[in-house]
TIZA-903788 format. One record per residue (C-alpha): residue number from 0; residue in three letters; x, y, z. Coordinates in Angstrom, 1 decimal. Example, Ala and Ser with C-alpha at 12.3 -4.5 7.8 and 13.67 -1.06 7.14 Angstrom:
2
<atom k="0" r="ala" xx="12.3" yy="-4.5" zz="7.8"/>
<atom k="1" r="ser" xx="13.7" yy="-1.1" zz="7.1"/>
***
This chain:
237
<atom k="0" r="unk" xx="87.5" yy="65.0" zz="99.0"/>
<atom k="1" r="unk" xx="85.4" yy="66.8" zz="102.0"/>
<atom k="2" r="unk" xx="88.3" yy="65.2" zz="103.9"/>
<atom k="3" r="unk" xx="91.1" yy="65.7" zz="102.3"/>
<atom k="4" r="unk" xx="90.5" yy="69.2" zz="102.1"/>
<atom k="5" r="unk" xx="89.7" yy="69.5" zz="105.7"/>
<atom k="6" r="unk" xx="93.0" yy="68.1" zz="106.6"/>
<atom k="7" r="unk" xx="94.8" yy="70.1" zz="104.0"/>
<atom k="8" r="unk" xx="93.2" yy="73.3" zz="105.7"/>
<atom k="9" r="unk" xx="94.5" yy="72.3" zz="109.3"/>
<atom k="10" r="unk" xx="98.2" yy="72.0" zz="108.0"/>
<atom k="11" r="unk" xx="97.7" yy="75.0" zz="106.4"/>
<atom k="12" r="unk" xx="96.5" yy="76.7" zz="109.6"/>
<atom k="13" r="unk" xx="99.1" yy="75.2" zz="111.6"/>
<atom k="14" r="unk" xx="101.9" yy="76.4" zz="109.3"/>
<atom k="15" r="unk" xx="102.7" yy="73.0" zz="107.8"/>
<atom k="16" r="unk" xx="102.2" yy="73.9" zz="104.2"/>
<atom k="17" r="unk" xx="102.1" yy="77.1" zz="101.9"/>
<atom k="18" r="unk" xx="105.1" yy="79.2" zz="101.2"/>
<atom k="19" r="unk" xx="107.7" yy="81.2" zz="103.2"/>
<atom k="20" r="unk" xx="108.9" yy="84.0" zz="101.2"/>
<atom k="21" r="unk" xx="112.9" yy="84.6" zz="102.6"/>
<atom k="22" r="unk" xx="115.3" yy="87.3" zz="101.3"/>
<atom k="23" r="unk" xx="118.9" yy="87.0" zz="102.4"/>
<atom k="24" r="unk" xx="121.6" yy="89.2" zz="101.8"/>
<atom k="25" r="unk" xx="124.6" yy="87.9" zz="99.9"/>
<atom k="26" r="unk" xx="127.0" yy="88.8" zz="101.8"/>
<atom k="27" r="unk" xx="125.4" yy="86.2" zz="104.8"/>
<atom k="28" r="unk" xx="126.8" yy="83.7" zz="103.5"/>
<atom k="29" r="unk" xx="129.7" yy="84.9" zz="103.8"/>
<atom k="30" r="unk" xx="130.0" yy="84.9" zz="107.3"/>
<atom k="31" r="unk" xx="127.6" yy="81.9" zz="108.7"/>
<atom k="32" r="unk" xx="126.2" yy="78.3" zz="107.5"/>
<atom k="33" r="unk" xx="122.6" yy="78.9" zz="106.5"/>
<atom k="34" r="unk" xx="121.9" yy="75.9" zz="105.5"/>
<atom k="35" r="unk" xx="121.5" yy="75.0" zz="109.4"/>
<atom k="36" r="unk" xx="118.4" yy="77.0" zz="109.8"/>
<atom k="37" r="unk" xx="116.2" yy="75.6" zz="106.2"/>
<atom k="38" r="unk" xx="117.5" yy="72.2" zz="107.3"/>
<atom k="39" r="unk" xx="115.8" yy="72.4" zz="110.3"/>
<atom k="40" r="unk" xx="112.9" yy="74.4" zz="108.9"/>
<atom k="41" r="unk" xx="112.4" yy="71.2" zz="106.5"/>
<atom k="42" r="unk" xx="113.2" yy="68.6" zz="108.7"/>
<atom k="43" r="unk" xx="110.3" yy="69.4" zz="111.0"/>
<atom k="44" r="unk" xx="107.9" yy="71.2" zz="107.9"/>
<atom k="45" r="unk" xx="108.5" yy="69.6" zz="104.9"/>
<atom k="46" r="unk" xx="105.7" yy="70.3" zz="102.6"/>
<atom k="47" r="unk" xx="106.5" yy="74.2" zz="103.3"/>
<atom k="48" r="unk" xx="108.1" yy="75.7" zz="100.3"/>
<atom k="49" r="unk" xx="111.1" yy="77.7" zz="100.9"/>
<atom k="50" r="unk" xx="111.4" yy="80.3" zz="98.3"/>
<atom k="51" r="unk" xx="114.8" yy="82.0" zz="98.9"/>
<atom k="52" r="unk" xx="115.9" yy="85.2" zz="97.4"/>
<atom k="53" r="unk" xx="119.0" yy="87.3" zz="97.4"/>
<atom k="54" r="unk" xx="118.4" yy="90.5" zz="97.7"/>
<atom k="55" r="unk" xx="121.1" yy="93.5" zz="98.1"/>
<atom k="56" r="unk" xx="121.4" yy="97.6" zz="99.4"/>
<atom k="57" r="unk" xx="118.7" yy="98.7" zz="101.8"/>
<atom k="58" r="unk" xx="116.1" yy="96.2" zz="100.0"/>
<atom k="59" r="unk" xx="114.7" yy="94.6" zz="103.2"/>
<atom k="60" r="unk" xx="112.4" yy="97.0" zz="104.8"/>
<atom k="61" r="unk" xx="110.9" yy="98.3" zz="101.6"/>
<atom k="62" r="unk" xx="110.5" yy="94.3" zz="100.8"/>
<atom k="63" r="unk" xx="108.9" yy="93.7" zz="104.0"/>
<atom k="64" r="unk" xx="106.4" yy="95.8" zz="104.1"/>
<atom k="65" r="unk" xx="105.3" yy="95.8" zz="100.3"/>
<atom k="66" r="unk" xx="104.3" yy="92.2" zz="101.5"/>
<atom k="67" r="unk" xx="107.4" yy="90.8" zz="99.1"/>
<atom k="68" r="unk" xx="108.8" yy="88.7" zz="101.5"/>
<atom k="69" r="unk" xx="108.1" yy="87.3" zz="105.2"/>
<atom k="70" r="unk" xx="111.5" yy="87.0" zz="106.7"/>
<atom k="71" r="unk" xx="114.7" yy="88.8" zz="106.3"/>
<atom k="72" r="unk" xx="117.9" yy="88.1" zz="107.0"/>
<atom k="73" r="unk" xx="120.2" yy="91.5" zz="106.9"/>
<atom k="74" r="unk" xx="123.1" yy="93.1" zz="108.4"/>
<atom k="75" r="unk" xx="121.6" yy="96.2" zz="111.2"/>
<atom k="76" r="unk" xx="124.0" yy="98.3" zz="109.2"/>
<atom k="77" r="unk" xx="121.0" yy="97.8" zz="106.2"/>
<atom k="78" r="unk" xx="118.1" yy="97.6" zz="108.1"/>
<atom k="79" r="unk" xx="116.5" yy="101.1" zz="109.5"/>
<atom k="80" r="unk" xx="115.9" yy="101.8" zz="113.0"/>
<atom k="81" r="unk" xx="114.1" yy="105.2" zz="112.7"/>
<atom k="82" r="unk" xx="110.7" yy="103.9" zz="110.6"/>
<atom k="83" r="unk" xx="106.9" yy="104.0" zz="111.3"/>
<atom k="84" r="unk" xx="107.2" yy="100.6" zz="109.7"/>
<atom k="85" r="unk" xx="106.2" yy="98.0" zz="113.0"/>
<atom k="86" r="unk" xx="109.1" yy="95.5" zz="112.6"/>
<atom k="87" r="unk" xx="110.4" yy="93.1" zz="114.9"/>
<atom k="88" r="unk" xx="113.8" yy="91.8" zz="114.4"/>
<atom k="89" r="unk" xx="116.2" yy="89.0" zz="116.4"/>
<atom k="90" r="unk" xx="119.6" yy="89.4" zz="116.3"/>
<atom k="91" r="unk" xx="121.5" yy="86.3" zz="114.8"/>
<atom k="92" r="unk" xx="124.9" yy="86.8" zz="115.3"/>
<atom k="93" r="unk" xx="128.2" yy="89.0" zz="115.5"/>
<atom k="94" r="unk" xx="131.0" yy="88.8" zz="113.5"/>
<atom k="95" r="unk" xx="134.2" yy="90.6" zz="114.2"/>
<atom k="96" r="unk" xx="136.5" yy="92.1" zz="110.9"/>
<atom k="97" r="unk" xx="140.3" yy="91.4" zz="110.5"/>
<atom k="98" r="unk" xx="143.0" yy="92.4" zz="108.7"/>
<atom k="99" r="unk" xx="143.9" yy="90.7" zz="105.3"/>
<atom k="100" r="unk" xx="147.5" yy="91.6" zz="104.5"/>
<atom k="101" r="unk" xx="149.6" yy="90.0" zz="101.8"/>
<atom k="102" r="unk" xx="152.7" yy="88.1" zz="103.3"/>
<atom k="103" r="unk" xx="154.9" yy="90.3" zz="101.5"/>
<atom k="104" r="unk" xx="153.6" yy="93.1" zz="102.7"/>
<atom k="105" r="unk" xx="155.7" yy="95.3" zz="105.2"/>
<atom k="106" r="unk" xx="152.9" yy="95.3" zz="108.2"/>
<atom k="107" r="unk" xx="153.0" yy="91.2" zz="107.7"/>
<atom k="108" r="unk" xx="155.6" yy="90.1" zz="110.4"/>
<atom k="109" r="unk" xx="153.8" yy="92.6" zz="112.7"/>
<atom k="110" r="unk" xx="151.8" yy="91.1" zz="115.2"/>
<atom k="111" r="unk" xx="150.0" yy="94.4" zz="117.0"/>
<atom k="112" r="unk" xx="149.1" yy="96.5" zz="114.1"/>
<atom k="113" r="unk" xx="148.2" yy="100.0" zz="115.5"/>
<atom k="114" r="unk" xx="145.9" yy="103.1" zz="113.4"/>
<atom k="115" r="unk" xx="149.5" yy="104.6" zz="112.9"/>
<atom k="116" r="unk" xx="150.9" yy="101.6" zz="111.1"/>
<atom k="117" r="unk" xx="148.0" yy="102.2" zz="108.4"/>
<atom k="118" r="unk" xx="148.3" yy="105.2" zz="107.7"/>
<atom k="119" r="unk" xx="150.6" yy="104.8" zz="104.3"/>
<atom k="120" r="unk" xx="148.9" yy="101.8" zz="103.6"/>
<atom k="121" r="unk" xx="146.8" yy="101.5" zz="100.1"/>
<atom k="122" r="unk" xx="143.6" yy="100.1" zz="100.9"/>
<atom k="123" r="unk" xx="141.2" yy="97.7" zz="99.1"/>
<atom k="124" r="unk" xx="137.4" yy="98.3" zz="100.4"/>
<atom k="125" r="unk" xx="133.9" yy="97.8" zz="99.6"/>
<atom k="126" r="unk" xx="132.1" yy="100.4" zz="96.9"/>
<atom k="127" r="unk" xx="130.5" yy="103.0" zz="98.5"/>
<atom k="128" r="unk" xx="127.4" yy="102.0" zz="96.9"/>
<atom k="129" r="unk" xx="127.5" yy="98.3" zz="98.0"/>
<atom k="130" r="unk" xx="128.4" yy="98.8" zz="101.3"/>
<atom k="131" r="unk" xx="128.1" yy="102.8" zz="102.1"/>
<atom k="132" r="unk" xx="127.9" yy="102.4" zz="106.1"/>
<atom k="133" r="unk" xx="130.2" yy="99.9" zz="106.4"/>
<atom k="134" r="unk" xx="132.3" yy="101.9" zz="104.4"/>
<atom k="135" r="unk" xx="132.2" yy="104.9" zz="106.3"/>
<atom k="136" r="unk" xx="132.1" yy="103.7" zz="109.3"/>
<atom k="137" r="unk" xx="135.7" yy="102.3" zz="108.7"/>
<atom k="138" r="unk" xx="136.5" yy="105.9" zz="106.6"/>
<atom k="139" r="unk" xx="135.5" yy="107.5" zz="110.2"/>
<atom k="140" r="unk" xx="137.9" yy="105.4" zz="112.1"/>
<atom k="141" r="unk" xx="140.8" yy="106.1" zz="110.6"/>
<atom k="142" r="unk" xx="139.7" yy="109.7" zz="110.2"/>
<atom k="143" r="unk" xx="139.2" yy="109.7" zz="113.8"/>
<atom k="144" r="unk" xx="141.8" yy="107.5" zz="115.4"/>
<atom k="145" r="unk" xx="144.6" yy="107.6" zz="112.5"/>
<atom k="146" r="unk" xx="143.9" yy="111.2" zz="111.5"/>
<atom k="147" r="unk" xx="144.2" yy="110.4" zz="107.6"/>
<atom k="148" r="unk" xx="141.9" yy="109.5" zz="105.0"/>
<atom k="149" r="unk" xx="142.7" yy="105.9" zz="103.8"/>
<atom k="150" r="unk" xx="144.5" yy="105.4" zz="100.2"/>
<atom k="151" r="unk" xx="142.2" yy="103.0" zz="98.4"/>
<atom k="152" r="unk" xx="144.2" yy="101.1" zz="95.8"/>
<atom k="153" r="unk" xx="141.1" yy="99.7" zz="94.9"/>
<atom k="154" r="unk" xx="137.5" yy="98.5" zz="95.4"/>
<atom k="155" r="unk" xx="136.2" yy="94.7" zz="95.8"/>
<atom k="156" r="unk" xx="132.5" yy="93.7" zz="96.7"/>
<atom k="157" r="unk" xx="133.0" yy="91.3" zz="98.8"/>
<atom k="158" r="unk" xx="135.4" yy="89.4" zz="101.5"/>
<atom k="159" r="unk" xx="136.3" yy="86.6" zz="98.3"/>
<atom k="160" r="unk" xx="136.8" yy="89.4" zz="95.7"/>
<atom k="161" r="unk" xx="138.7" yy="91.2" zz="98.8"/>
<atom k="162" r="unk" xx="141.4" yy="88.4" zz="98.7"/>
<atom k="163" r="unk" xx="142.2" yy="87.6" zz="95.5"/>
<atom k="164" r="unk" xx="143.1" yy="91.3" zz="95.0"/>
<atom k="165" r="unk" xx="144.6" yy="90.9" zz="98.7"/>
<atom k="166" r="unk" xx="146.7" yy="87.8" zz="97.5"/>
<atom k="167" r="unk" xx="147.9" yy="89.5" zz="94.0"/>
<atom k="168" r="unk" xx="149.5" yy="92.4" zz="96.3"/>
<atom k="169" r="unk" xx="147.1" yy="95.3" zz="95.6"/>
<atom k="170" r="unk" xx="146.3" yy="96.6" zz="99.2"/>
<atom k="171" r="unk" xx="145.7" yy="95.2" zz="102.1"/>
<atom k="172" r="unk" xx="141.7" yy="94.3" zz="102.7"/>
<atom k="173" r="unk" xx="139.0" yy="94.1" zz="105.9"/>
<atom k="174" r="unk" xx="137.0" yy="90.8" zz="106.0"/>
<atom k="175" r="unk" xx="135.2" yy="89.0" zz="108.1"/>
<atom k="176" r="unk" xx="137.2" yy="87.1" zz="111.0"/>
<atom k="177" r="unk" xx="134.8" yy="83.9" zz="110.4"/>
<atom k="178" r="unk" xx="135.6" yy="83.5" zz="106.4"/>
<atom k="179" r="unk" xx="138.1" yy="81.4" zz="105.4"/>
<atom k="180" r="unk" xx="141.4" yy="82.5" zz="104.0"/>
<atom k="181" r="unk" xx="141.5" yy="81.4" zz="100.1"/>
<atom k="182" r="unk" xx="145.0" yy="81.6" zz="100.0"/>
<atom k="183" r="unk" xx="146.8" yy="80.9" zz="103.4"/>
<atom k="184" r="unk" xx="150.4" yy="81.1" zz="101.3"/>
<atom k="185" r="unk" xx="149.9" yy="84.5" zz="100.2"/>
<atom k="186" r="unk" xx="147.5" yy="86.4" zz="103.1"/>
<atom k="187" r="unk" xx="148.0" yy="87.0" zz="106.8"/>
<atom k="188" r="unk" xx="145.2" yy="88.2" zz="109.0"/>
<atom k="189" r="unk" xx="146.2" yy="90.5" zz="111.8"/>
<atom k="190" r="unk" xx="143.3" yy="92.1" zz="114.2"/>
<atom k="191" r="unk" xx="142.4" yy="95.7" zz="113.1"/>
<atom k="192" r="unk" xx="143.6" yy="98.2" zz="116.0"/>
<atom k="193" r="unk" xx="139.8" yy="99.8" zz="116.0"/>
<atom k="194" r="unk" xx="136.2" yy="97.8" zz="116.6"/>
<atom k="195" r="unk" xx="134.7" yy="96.9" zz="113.3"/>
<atom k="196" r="unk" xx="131.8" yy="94.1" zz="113.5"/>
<atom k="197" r="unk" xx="128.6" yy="93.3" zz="111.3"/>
<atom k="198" r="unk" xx="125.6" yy="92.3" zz="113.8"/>
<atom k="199" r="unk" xx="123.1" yy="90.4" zz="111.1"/>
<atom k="200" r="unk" xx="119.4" yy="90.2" zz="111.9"/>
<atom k="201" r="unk" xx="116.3" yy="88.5" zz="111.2"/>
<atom k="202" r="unk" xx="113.5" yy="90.9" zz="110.5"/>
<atom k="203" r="unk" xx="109.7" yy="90.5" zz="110.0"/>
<atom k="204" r="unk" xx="106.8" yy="92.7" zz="110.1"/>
<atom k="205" r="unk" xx="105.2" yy="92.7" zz="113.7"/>
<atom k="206" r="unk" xx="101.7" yy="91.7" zz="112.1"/>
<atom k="207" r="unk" xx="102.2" yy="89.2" zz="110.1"/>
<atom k="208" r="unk" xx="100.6" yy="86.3" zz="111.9"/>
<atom k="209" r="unk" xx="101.4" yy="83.6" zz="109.0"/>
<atom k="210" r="unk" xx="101.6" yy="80.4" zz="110.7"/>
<atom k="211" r="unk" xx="104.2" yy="79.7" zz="108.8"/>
<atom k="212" r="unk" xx="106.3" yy="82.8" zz="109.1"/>
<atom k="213" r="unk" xx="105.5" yy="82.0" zz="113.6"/>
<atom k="214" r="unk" xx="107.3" yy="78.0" zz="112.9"/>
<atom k="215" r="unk" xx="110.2" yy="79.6" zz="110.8"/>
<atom k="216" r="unk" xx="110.7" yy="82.2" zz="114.0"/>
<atom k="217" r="unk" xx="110.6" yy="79.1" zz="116.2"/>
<atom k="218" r="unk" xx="113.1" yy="77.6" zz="114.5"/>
<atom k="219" r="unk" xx="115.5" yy="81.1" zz="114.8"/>
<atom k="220" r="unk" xx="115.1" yy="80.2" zz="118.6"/>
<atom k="221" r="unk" xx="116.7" yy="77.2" zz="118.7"/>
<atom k="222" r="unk" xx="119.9" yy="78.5" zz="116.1"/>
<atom k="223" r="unk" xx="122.8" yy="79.6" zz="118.5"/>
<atom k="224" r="unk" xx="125.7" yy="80.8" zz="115.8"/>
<atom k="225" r="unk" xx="128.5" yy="81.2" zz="117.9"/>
<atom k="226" r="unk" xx="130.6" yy="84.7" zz="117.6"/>
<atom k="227" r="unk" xx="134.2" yy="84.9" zz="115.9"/>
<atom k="228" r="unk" xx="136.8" yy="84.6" zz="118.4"/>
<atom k="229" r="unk" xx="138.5" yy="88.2" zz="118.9"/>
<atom k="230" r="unk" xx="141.4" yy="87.3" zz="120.6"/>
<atom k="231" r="unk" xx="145.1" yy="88.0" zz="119.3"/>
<atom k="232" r="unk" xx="145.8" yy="86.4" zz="116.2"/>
<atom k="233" r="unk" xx="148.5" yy="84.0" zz="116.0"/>
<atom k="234" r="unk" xx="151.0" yy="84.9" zz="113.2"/>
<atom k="235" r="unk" xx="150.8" yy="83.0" zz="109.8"/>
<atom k="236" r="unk" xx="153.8" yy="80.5" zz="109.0"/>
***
């Protein structure tokens, strides 16, 4: 017994047991394979218990540091910079936003879609309280660079709920470039004529010395998501 406890307290030490407490935000998923990073997590520490979470709004910090979780994984658009909270973070990976226009929409045999081709154009975009920087950040675009205030037909939590109202005709939707079109007869994508991109992070508190938390970050290291390619689109057939 003497033993077997010694033993169990070196894995333990070493980070190859306990728990690692992970919040991820939904919309992740959206945009890149997790499942890559708990394989690998598993394959070399399998007695560590993942315990996953989904967690949405500005939940991350505030989980963080009231010790509810040990790792993070949120867009930088969620995640505070301004805090005395001492976090470290590593950024994961970029994704680029596209256009998701239904092919019988007017703007659909277009390939170079410009601010001023929007401008009628009835919208269909996250809720303000889902997404409330994203959502003015693109607000501010076409405030800026259009010089109108975007019609929104209607409002869709996320880039699958996006195109199903894309696809019935209702507006014309911003998605990631990496998720896969749901209906490639009734959607084109076009690239938007403005810079709209979600930079998603892993964040942890900078003392929490877990050994398990330090594997997981190990693991991070050797993930290498590669970025959305940004170049022209080709046009949909």
């Amino acid at each position: 017994m003497l033993d077997n406890a010694r033993t169990e307290a070196w894995k333990a030490a070493r980070g190859e047991t306990g728990t690692l407490r992970i919040m991820v935000h939904p919309s992740i998923y959206n945009q890149v394979d997790m499942s890559l990073v708990f394989q690998r997590m598993l394959a070399k520490w399998p007695e560590v218990r993942l315990k996953i979470k989904d967690a949405i709004s500005n939940m991350a910090a505030t989980a963080l540091n009231n010790g509810e979780c040990d790792v993070a994984f949120y867009s930088t658009t969620y995640f505070p910079r301004n805090t005395n909270i001492h976090f470290k973070t590593k950024e994961m990976f970029t994704t680029p936003f596209v256009l998701a226009i239904p092919v019988n929409h007017r703007l659909a045999e277009k390939e170079n879609i410009t601010v001023t081709d929007l401008s009628n154009c009835r919208f269909i975009l996250p809720p303000s309280e889902d997404a409330p920087e994203f959502r003015q950040h693109l607000e501010n675009m076409l405030i800026k660079q259009g010089h109108f205030y975007p019609i929104v037909a209607q409002e869709a939590r996320g880039p699958m709920a996006t195109q199903n109202l894309v696809a019935a005709s209702l507006g014309i939707g911003i998605v990631p470039a990496t998720f896969r079109n749901a209906f490639p007869e009734k959607i084109v994508f076009r690239d938007l004529p403005f810079k709209a991109e979600r930079t998603v992070v892993a964040a942890w508190l900078d003392n929490n010395t877990a050994p398990a938390l330090q594997n997981f970050l190990s693991i991070l290291n050797t993930i290498s998501a590669p970025k959305a390619k940004t170049g022209k689109m080709k046009k949909e057939k």
